[in-house]
N, C-alpha and C positions, 0 to 999 in steps of 0.2 A: 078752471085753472086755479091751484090753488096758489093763495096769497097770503105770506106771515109779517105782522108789522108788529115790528120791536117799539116798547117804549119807556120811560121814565130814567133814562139816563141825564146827567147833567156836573153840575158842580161839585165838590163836597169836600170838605173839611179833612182831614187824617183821622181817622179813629169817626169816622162818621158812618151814616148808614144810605143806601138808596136801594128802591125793590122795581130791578126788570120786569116789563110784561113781555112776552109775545101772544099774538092770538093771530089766530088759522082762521081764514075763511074761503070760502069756492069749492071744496071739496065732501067726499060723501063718505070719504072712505074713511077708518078707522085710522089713526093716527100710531104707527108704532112705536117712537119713541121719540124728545124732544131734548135738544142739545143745545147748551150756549158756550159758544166761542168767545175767544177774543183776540185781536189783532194789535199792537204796540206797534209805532211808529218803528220803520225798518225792522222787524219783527216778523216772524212768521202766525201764522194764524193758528190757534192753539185753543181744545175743547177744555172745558173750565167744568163743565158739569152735563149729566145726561140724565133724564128720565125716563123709564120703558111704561108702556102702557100698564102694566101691574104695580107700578112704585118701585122696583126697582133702581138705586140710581148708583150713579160712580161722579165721583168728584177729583180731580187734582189735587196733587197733595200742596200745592202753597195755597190753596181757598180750603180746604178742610177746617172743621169745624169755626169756620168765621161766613161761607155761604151758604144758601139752603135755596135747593132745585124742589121746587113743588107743579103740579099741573091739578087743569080742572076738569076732566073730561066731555063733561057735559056741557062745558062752554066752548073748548080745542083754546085754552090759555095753557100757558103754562112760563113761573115766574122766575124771578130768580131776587132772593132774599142777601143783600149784600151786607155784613155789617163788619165792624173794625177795618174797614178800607184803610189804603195804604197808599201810597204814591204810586207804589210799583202796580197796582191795577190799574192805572192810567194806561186806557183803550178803547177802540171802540168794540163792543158787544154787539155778536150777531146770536141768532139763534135759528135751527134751523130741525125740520120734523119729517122723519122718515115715514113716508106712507107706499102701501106697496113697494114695489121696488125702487120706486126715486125719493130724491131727498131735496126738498127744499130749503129756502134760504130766505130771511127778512133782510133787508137793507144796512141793518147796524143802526146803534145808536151810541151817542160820546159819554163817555164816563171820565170825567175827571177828578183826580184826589190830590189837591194841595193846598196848602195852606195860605 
């Protein structure tokens, strides 16, 4: 069974920086691509960035050029590099990794931006 635990979300400042993990583990299979979400109180749950096994990625345009979707293959991590945060990213951060045909899900992690 595979299993993805999100981490290093928390506090932070306006115009500050924090860098998601996910990593993958129980699984054998090659990992197609990895996605981070996020969800805002009474919000719908919304993809914030994606990366495909080749580096390909696609981002949202309100995180465009202020986050960065990287992965490690050889570890099944893959991160998400946050910087000039804002209030309005205040959420919780899931991420989740298409393998074969199903799609997993980590639990989320809180990100908070205020001052």
């Amino acid at each position: 069974q595979v299993q993805l635990v999100e981490s290093g979300g928390g506090l932070v400042q306006p115009g500050g920086s924090l860098r998601l993990s996910c990593a993958a583990s129980g699984g054998n299979s090659t990992i197609k691509s990895v996605g981070w979400h996020r969800q805002a109180p009474g919000k719908q749950r919304e993809l914030v960035a994606r990366i495909t096994s080749v580096g390909s990625t696609y981002y949202q345009d309100s995180v465009k050029g202020r986050f960065t979707i990287s992965r490690d293959n050889a570890k099944n991590t893959a991160d998400l590099q946050m910087n000039s945060l804002k209030p309005e990213d205040t959420a919780v951060y899931y991420c989740d990794a298409v393998i074969g045909l199903w799609t997993y899900w980590g639990q989320g992690t809180q990100v908070t931006v205020s001052s």
